[in-house]
C-alpha positions, 0 to 999 in steps of 0.5 A: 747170710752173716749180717754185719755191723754198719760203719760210724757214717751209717748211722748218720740221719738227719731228723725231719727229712723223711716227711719231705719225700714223695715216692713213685709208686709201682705195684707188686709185692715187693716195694723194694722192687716195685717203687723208687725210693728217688723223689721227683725233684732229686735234683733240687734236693740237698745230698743230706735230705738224700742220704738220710733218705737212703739210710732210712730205707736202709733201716727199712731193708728196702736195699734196692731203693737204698742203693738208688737214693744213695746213687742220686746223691752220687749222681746229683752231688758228685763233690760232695762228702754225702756222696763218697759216703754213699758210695759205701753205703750203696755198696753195703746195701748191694751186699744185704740183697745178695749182690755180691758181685755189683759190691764188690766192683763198687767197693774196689772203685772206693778203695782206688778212689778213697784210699784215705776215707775215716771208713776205709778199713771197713770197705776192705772188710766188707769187700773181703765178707762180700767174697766170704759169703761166695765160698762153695760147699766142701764138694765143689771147686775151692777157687772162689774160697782161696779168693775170699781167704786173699781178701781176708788176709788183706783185712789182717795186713792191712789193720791188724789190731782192729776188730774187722781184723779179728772178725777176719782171722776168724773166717780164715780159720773156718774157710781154712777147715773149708779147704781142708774138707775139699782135700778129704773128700777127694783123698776119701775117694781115692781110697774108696777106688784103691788109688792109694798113692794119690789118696795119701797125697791129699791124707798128708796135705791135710796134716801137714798144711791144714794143722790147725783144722779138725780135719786132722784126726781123720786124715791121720786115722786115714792114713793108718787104714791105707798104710796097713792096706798097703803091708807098712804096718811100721809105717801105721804104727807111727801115724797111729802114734802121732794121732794117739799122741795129738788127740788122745781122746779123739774116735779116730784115734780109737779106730786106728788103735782097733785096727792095730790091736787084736781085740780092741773095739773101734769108736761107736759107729753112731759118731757125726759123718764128715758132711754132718759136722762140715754143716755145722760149722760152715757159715 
């Protein structure tokens, strides 16, 4: 999971606090799950002395009884600045645990209810990482990436020249490829069952809206194999042309030209299959 650099309110502690707590303690392995992190007296103690508890263990990557320090501050100070400042914190800690679900409802709540907050940039990052990290392998269903590339680009409007907007345009690009991947796959399929026409729809949706993917030679060099299955072979010249043209150097380029040319060599066939090199770049 990509870990993610903490707002300029987290790194806010107030030296001295941590000897003034005294935790209930359960039993188990995991302390992050067997203890409670809010002290007795919550009620009697300041939002500050809560909050640079909650960061503490947050430092410690016990989340859970981060979150629960940070929802005492909430629940014992709702007026304070410590508390709209652990409601982010809590819903950064949800996200470190995996919680993808519990952040992104809090971040939403912190975005309707502090639309001005010094922070607010961040919360529309990590709302828009927390339905990132959701996104699906290439073989399933693509809504959740669509949803995430929304988010994404809501970063991007919102906060152009900021660095959470460059991190933001960054996994665009790469859920872009994700989505590209999804529509070779299915198109591969097509193909494989001679279903030309529906394969070439999803060949052409790659070229023609994922451009800027590396799914694009593939999709091309696919398209030459299924127009000379099909007879054009005018119409493979001119695809071959355009992938010959745009990645000269390219394996996939040197498949089609093979298919084309008597006596020209196809690519090594030891080139990295479309599930090899979708592990390495996704996430």
């Amino acid at each position: 999971m990509i870990r993610i650099i903490l707002p300029v309110l987290a790194i806010v502690l107030l030296a001295g606090c941590s000897e003034r707590y005294r935790f209930r303690q359960g039993t188990g392995a995991d302390p992050s799950l067997t203890r409670t992190a809010v002290p007795d007296d919550a009620a009697n103690q300041s939002p500050e002395a809560l909050y640079a508890a909650g960061m503490a263990e947050l430092r410690q990557n016990r989340f859970q009884r981060a979150v629960d320090l940070f929802d005492s501050v909430e629940r014992e100070h709702p007026y304070s600045t410590w508390a709209t400042n652990a409601k982010l914190m809590a819903a950064y800690a949800d996200y470190q645990r995996n919680r993808y679900t519990e952040a992104i409802g809090a971040l939403d709540r912190f975005i309707q209810l502090h639309p001005a907050h010094r922070d607010i940039a961040y919360a529309y990052y990590l709302r828009a990482l927390a339905q990132y990290e959701q996104i699906n392998d290439a073989q399933r269903d693509q809504q959740q990436t669509i949803v995430a590339m929304a988010a994404l680009q809501d970063v991007v409007n919102r906060f152009p020249d900021t660095a959470y907007a460059r991190d933001a345009r960054l996994k665009m690009d790469l859920a872009r490829d994700h989505l590209a991947g999804r529509e070779m796959n299915v198109g591969r399929y097509y193909q494989r069952q001679g279903l030309y026409s529906a394969a070439i729809g999803r060949f052409r949706r790659v070229v023609d809206e994922y451009q800027t993917t590396n799914h694009v030679p593939e999709a091309l060099h696919r398209l030459t194999e299924i127009y000379i299955a099909l007879g054009l072979t005018d119409e493979a010249r001119r695809t071959a042309s355009v992938l010959g043209f745009n990645y000269p150097g390219s394996p996939w380029y040197q498949d089609s030209y093979a298919l084309l040319v008597e006596g020209a060599r196809p690519a090594a066939q030891d080139r990295p299959g479309f599930f090899t090199r979708a592990f390495n770049w996704l996430f």
